[in-house]
KERO-619291 format. One line per field, with one value per atom (N, C-alpha, C, O): residue in three letters; chain; atom name; x, y, z. Coordinates in steps of 0.001 Angstrom, whole numbers. Each point is the difference from the previous one (the first is absolute). Last residue first. Layout:
// residues N
res <- c(ALA  ...) .
chain <- c(A  ...) .
atom <- c(CA  ...) .
x <- c(X  ...) .
y <- c(Y  ...) .
z <- c(Z  ...) .
//
This chain:
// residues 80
res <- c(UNK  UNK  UNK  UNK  UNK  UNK  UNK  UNK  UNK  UNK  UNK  UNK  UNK  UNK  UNK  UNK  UNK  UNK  UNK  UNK  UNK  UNK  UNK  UNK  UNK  UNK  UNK  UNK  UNK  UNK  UNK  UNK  UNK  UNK  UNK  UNK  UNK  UNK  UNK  UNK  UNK  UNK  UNK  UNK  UNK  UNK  UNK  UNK  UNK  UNK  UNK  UNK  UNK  UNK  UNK  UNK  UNK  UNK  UNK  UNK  UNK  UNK  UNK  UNK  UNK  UNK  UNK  UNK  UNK  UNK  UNK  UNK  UNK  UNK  UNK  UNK  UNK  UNK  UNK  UNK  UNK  UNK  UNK  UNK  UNK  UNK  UNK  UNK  UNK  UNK  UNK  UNK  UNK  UNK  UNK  UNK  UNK  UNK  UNK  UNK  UNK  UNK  UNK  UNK  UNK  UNK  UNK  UNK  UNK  UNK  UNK  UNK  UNK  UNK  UNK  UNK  UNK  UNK  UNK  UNK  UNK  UNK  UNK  UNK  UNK  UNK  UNK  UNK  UNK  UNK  UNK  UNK  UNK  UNK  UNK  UNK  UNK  UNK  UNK  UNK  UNK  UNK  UNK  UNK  UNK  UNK  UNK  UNK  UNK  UNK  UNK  UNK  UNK  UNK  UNK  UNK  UNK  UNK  UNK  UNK  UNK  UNK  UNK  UNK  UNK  UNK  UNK  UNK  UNK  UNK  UNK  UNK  UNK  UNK  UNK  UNK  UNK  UNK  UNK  UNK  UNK  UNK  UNK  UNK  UNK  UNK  UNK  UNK  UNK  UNK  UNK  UNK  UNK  UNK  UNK  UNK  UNK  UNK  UNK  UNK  UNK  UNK  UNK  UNK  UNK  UNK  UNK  UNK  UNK  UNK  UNK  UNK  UNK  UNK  UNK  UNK  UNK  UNK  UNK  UNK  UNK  UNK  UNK  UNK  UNK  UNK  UNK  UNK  UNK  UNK  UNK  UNK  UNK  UNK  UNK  UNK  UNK  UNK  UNK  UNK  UNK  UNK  UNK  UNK  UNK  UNK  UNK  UNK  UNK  UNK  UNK  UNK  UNK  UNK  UNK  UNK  UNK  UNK  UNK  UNK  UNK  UNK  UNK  UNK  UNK  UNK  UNK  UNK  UNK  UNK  UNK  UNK  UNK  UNK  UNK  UNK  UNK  UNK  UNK  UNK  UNK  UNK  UNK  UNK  UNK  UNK  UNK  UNK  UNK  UNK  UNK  UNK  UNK  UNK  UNK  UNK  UNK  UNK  UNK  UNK  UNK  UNK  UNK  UNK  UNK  UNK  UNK  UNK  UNK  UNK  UNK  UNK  UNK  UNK  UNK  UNK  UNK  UNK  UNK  UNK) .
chain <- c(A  A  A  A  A  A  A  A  A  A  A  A  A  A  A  A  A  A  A  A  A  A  A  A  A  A  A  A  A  A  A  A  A  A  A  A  A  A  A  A  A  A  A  A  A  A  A  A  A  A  A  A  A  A  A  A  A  A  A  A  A  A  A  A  A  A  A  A  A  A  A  A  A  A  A  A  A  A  A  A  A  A  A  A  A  A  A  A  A  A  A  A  A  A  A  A  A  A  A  A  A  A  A  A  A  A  A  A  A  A  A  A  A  A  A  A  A  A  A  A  A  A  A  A  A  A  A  A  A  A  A  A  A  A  A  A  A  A  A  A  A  A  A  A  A  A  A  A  A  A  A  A  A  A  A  A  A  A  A  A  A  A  A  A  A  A  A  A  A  A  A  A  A  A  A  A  A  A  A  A  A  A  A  A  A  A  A  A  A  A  A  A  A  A  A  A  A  A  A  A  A  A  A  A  A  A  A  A  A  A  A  A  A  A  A  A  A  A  A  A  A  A  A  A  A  A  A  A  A  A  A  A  A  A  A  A  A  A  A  A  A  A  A  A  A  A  A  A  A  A  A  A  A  A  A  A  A  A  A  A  A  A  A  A  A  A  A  A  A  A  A  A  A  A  A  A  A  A  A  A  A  A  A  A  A  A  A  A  A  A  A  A  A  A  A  A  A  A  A  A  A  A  A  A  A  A  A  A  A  A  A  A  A  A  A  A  A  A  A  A) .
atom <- c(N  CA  C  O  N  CA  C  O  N  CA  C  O  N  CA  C  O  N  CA  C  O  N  CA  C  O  N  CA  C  O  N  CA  C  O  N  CA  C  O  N  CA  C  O  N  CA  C  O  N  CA  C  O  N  CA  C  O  N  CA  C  O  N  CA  C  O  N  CA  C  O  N  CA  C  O  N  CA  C  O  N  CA  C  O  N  CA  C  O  N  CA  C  O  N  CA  C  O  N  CA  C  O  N  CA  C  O  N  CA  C  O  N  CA  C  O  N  CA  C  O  N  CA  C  O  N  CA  C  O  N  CA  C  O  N  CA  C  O  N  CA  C  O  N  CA  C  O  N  CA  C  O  N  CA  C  O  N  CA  C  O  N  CA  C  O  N  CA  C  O  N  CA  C  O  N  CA  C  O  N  CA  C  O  N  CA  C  O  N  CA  C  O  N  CA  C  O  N  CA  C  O  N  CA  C  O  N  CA  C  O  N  CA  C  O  N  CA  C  O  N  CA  C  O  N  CA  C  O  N  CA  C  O  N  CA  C  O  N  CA  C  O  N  CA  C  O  N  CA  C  O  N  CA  C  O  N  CA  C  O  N  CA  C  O  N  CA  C  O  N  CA  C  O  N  CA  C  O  N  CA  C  O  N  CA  C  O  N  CA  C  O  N  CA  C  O  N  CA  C  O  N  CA  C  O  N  CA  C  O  N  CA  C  O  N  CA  C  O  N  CA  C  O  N  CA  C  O  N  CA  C  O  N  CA  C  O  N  CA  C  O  N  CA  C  O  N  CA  C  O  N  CA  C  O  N  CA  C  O) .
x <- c(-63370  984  -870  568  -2867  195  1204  177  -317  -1005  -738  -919  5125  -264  -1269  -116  1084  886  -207  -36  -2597  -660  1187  -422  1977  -1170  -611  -209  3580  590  -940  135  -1010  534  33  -489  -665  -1458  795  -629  3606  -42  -1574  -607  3147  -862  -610  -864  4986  -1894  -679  -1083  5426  -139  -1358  -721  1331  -4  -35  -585  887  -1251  80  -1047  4963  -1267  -635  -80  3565  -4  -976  -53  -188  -609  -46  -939  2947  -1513  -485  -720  5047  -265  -1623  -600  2973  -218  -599  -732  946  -1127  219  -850  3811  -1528  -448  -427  5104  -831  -852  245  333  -398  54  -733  1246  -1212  -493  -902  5563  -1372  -975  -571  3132  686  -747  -545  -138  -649  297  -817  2939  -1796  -633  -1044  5211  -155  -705  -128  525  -402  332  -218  1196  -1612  45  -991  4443  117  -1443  -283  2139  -1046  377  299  1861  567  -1132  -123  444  -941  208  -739  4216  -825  -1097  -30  2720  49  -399  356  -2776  329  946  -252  -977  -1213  663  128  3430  -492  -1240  11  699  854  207  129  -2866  -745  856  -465  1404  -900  -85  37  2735  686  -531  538  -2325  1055  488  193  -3077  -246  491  -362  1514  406  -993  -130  -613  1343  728  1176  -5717  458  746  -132  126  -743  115  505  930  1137  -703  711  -3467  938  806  -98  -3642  180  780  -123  1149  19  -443  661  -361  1478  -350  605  -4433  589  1091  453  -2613  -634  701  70  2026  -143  -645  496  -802  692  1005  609  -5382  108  1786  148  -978  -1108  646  967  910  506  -716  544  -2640  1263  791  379  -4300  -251  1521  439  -1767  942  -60  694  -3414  788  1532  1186  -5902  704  1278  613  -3012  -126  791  1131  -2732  1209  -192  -162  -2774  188  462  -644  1390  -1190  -554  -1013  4958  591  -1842  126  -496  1724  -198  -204  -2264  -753  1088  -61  1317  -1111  16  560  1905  758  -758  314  -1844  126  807  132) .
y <- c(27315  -503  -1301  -777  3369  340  -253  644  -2619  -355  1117  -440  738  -1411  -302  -693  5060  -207  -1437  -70  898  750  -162  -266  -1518  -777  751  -583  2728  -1470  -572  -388  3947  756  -1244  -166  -423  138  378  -257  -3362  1299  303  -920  -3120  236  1448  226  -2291  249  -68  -420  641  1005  -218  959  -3525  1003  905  1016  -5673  407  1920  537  -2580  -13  492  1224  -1602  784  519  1073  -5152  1240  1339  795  -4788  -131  1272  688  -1469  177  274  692  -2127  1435  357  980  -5466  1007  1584  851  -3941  -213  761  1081  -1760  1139  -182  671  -3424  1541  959  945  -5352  74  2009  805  -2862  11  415  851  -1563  1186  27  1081  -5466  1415  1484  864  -4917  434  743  620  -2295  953  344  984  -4643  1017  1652  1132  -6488  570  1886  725  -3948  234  378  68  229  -639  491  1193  310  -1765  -663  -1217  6323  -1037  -1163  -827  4022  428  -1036  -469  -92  -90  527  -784  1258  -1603  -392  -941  5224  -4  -1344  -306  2857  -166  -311  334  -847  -816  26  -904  3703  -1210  -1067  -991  5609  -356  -1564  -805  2012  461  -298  -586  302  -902  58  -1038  4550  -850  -1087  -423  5188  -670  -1101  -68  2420  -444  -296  -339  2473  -1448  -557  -1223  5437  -625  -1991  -1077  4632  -88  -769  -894  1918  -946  -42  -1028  3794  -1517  -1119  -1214  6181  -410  -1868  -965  4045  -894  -526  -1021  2263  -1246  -215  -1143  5423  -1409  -1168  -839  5078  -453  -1528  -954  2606  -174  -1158  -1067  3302  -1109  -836  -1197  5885  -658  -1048  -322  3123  266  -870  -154  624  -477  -574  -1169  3793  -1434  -476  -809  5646  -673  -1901  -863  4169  876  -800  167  -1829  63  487  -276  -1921  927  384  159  -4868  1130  1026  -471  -3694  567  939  770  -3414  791  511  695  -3696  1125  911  1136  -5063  954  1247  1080  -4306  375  1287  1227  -3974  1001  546  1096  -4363  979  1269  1155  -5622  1109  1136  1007) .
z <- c(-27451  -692  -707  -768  4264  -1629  -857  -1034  5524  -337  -1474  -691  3165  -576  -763  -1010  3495  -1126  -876  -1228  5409  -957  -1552  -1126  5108  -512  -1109  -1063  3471  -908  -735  -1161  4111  -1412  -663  -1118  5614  -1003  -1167  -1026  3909  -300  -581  -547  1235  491  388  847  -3446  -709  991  -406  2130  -786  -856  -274  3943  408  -654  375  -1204  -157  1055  360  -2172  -801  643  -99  3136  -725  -1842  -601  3809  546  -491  10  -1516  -110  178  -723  1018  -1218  -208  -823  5240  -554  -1435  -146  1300  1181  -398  -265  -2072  -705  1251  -405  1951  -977  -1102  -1003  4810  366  -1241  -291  -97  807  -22  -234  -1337  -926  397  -681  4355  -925  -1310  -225  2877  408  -272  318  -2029  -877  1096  -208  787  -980  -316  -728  3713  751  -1081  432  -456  -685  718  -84  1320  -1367  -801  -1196  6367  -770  -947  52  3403  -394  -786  -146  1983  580  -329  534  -1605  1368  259  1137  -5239  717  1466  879  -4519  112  1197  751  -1555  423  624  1186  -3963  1512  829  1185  -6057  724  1679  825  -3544  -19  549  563  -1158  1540  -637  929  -3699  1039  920  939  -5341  150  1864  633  -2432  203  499  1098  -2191  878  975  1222  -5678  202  1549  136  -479  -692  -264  50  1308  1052  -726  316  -3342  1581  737  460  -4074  -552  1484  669  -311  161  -565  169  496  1119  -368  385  -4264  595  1472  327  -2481  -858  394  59  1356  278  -410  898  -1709  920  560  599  -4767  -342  1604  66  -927  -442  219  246  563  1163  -255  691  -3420  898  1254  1094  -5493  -263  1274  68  -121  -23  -185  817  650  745  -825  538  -2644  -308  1220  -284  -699  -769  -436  -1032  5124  -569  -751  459  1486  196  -776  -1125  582  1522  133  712  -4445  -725  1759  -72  -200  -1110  446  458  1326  742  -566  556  -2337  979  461  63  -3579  -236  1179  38  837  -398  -445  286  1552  911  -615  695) .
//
């Protein structure tokens, strides 16, 4: 996803896009440890981290197929 990041943003803000992007999902991720202990404890199931995984593969997904689902994306891929 770093290509992708970087080759989305226009050349003149990419620095300033990418740079953003990467601290929000490092912060968001760094406070893994944190929900996953409060999932365990709020529901007393020691399986219940994997719905915080859950969710972020759903976004991850979505956020794919939202940026190649683009006509620019496809046409870019497909003479690459």
């Amino acid at each position: 996803m770093v290509v992708a990041l970087t080759e989305v943003m226009p050349s003149d803000v990419r620095t300033a896009g990418f740079s953003l992007a990467y601290s929000l999902a490092t912060t968001v991720g760094g406070f893994t440890p944190g929900i996953a202990t409060y999932l365990i404890h709020s529901t007393g199931n020691k399986a219940a981290p994997g719905l915080w995984k859950s969710v972020a593969a759903v976004c991850g997904l979505i956020a794919t197929l939202v940026l190649y689902r683009t006509e620019q994306a496809r046409n870019q891929y497909r003479t690459a």
